[in-house]
C-alpha positions as CSV (number, residue, x, y, z in Angstrom):
1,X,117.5,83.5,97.1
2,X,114.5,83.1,98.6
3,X,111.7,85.8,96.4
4,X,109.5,88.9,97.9
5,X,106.2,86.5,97.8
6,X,108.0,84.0,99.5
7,X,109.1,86.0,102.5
8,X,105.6,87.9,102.5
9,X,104.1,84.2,103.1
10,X,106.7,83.3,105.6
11,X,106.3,86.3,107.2
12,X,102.5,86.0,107.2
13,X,102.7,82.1,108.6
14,X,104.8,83.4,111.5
15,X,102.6,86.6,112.4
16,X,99.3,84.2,112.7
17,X,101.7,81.9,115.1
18,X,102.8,85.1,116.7
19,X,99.4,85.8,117.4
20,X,98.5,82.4,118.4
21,X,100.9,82.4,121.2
22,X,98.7,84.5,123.3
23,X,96.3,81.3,123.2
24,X,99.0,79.2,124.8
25,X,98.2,79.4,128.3
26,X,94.5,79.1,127.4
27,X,94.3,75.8,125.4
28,X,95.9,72.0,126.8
29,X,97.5,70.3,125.6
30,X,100.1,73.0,124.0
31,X,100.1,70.4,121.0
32,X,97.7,72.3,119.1
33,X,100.3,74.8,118.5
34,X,102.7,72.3,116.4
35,X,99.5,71.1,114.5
36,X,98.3,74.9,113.9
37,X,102.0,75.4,112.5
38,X,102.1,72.6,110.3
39,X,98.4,73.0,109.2
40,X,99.2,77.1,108.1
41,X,102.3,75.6,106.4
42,X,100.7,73.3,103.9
43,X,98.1,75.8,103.3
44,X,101.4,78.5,102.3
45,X,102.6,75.7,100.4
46,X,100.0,75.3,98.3
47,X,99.3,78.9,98.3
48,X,102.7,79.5,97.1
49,X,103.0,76.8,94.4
50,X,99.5,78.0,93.0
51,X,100.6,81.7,92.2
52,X,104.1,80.1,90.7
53,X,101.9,78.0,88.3
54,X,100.5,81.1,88.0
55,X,96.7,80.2,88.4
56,X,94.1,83.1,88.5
57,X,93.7,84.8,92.1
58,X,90.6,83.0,92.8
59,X,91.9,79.4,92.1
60,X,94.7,79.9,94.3
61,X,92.1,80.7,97.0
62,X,89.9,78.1,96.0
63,X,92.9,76.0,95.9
64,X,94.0,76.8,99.5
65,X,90.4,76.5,100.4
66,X,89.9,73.1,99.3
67,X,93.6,72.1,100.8
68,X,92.5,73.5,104.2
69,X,89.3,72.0,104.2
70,X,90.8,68.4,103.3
71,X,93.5,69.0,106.0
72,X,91.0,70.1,109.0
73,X,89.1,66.9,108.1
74,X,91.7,64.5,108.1
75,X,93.4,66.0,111.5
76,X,89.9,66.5,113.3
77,X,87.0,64.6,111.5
78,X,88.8,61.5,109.9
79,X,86.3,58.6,111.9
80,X,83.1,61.1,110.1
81,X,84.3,61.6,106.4
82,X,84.7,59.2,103.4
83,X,88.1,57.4,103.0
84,X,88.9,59.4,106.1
85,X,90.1,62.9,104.0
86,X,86.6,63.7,101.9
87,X,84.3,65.5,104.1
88,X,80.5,64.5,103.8
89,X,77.7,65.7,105.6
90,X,78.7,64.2,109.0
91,X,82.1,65.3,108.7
92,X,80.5,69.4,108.3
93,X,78.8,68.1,111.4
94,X,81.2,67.1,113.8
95,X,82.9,70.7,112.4
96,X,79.7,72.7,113.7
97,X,79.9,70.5,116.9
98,X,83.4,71.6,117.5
99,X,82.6,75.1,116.4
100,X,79.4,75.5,118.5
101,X,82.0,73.6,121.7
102,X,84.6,76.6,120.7
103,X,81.6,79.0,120.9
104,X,80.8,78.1,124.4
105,X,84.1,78.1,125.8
106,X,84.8,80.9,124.7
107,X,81.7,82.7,126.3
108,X,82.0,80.9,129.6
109,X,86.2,82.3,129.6
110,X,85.9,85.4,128.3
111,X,86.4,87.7,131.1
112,X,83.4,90.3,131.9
113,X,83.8,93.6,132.7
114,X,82.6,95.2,135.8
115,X,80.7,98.3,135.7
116,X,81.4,100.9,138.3
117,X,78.2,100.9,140.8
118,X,76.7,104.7,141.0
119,X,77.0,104.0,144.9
120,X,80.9,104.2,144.1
């Protein structure tokens, strides 16, 4: 029997794909969305084993931190990090390169608003 945290976690790692859906269209190739699942499952997983331990709130965040930030560098910044899985500072690099790329997309896509001319 699968417990109440359990289900609140599966439940959580299926809302944030839920919600990720509405990117689909938006982002090739679709790929991304079986990474973004697998990624949000290891970071569940270790969320989940943490509080069984039990380990204090904040390690199990740190821990999920630290899991997440170990993951995104061997899936996006492997060729910039040592041993291709510890990110240095060319690693946190290529992740502001990639989050100053998102940044940009994302203003040049977004749709604008027209505003109703007075002239009507």
């Amino acid at each position: 029997m699968i417990s109440g945290r359990a289900r609140l976690a599966i439940c959580a790692w299926a809302a944030t794909l839920t919600a990720a859906c509405a990117l689909l269209p938006l982002v090739e190739p679709s790929t991304w969305f079986l990474q973004a699942a697998l990624l949000l499952a290891v970071q569940s997983g270790v969320g989940a084993v943490a509080r069984r331990v039990p380990l204090a709130r904040p390690l199990t965040v740190a821990a999920q931190a630290l899991v997440t930030l170990l993951t995104l560098t061997l899936v996006f910044a492997r060729e910039h990090a040592f041993a291709g899985l510890i990110p240095g500072p060319d690693a946190l690099g290529h992740f502001a390169e990639l989050l100053r790329q998102g940044g940009d997309d994302v203003s040049r896509f977004a749709p604008r608003r027209r505003c109703p001319t007075a002239s009507g």
